[in-house]
NUZA-289655 format. One line per field, with one value per residue (C-alpha): z, x, y; residue number from 1. Coordinates in steps of 0.5 Angstrom, whole numbers, plus 500, padded with zeros to 3 digits. Example, Ala and Ser with C-alpha at 12.3 -4.5 7.8 and 13.67 -1.06 7.14 Angstrom:
z = [516/514]
x = [525/527]
y = [491/498]
pos = [1/2]
END
This chain:
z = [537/541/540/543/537/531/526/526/520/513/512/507/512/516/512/511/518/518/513/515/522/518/513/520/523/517/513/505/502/507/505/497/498/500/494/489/493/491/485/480/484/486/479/475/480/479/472/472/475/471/465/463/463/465/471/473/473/476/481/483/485/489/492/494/496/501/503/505/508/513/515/522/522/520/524/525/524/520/513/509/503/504/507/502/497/501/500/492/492/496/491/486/488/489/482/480/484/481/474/471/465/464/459/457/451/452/450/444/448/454/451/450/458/461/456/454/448/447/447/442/439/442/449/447/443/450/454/450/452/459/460/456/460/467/464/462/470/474/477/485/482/478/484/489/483/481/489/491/485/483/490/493/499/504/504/511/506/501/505/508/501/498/505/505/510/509/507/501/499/498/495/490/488/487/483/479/478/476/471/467/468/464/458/458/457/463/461/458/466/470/475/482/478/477/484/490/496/504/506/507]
x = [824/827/830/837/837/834/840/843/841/844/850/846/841/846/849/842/841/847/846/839/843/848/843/838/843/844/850/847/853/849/842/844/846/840/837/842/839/832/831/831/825/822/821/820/813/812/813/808/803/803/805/807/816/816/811/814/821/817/814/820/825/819/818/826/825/819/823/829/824/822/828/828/820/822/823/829/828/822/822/826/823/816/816/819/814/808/811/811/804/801/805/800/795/795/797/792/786/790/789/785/789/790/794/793/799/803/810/813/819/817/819/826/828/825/829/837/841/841/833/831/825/820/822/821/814/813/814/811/804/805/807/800/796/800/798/790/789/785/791/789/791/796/800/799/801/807/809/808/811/817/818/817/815/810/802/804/808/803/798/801/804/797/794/790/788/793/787/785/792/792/785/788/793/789/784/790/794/786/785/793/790/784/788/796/798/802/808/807/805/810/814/810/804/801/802/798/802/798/804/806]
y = [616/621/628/625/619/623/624/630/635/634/639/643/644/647/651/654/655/659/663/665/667/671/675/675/680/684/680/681/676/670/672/673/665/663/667/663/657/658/663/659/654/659/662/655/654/660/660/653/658/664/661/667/668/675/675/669/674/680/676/672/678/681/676/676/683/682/675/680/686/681/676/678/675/668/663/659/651/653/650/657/655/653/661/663/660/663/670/668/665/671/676/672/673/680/681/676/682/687/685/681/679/671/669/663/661/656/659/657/655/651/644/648/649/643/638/638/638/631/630/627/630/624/627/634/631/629/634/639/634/633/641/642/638/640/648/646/643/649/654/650/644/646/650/644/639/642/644/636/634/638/640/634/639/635/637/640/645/645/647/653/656/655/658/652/646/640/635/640/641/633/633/639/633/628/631/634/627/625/629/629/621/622/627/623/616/613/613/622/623/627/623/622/624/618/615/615/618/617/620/627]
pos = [1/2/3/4/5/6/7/8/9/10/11/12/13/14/15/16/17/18/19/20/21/22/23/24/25/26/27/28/29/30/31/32/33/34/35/36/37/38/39/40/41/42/43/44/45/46/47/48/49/50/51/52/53/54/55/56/57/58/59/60/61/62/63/64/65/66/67/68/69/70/71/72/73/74/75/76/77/78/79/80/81/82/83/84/85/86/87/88/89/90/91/92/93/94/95/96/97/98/99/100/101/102/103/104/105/106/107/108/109/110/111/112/113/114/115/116/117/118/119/120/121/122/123/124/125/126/127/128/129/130/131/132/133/134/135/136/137/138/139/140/141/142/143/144/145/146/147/148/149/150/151/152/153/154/155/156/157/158/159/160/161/162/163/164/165/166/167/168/169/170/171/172/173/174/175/176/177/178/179/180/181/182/183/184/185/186/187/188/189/190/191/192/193/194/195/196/197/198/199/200]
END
């Protein structure tokens, strides 16, 4: 197919595109949209990743802070989330060399954010099974899986977020999936996880 027939970018993307235009020439209302649009993505994987409510805050508005600081060397028509993400994922690792604590608790009330009010406690039973098992898996797997699964980015994306190769992104996935395989039943396993996916 040609570029003359490709479909035209969603309105969403578009919008995108022109706010990455604005904030590139300085306008700070367009750049604090593209924050609103992916703060509280950002800080959920990162949150995933740390397991560690606070970190997670920290690590999100630097990462905001080096998004802002170097806009103007973002591409136009790149994936704006993907690089994004990169920039979180490097913040982590930096803090990670920087210190060496790791805490390994689940908080009390990760059950709490992910279910509504109408949950009913079998569901938060659930949850609070899957987001143990999904918190044990190795940090590699568990970045990849929850970049995969809950961003539906592709193993492209992945890859450049993990500074990795593609075929190790997709590897990390599958090995993550695996494991949560072997610890839940089908029906606790996130939605996705337990799929093969060729695509990417």
């Amino acid at each position: 197919m040609t570029r003359d027939t490709d479909p035209p970018p969603p309105p969403e993307a578009a919008e995108e595109a022109d706010w990455i235009r604005d904030a590139q020439a300085g306008d700070r209302w367009a750049f604090a949209r593209l924050v609103e649009r992916y703060w509280d993505r950002l800080y959920r994987w990162l949150y995933h990743v740390t397991r560690d409510r606070h970190a997670a805050e920290d690590l999100t508005q630097e990462t905001f802070l080096k998004a802002l600081a170097a806009l103007k060397s973002f591409r136009p028509g790149s994936n704006f989330r993907a690089w994004v993400f990169r920039i979180g994922h490097n913040n982590f690792v930096n803090q990670k060399r920087s210190d060496r604590r790791t805490k390994q608790q689940l908080p009390e009330d990760f059950a709490a954010d992910e279910t509504s009010a109408e949950a009913t406690a079998e569901n938060r039973e659930a949850l609070e099974i899957v987001a143990k098992a999904v918190a044990e898996l190795p940090e590699d797997f568990r970045a990849a899986l929850t970049l995969r699964v809950e961003e539906e980015l592709s193993f492209r994306d992945v890859a450049k977020i993990l500074n990795t190769t593609e075929e190790t992104a997709r590897w990390r996935v599958f090995k993550a999936r695996q494991k949560l395989m072997k610890v839940l039943a089908p029906e606790l396993l996130p939605p996705g996880a337990a799929t093969g996916e060729a695509n990417g």
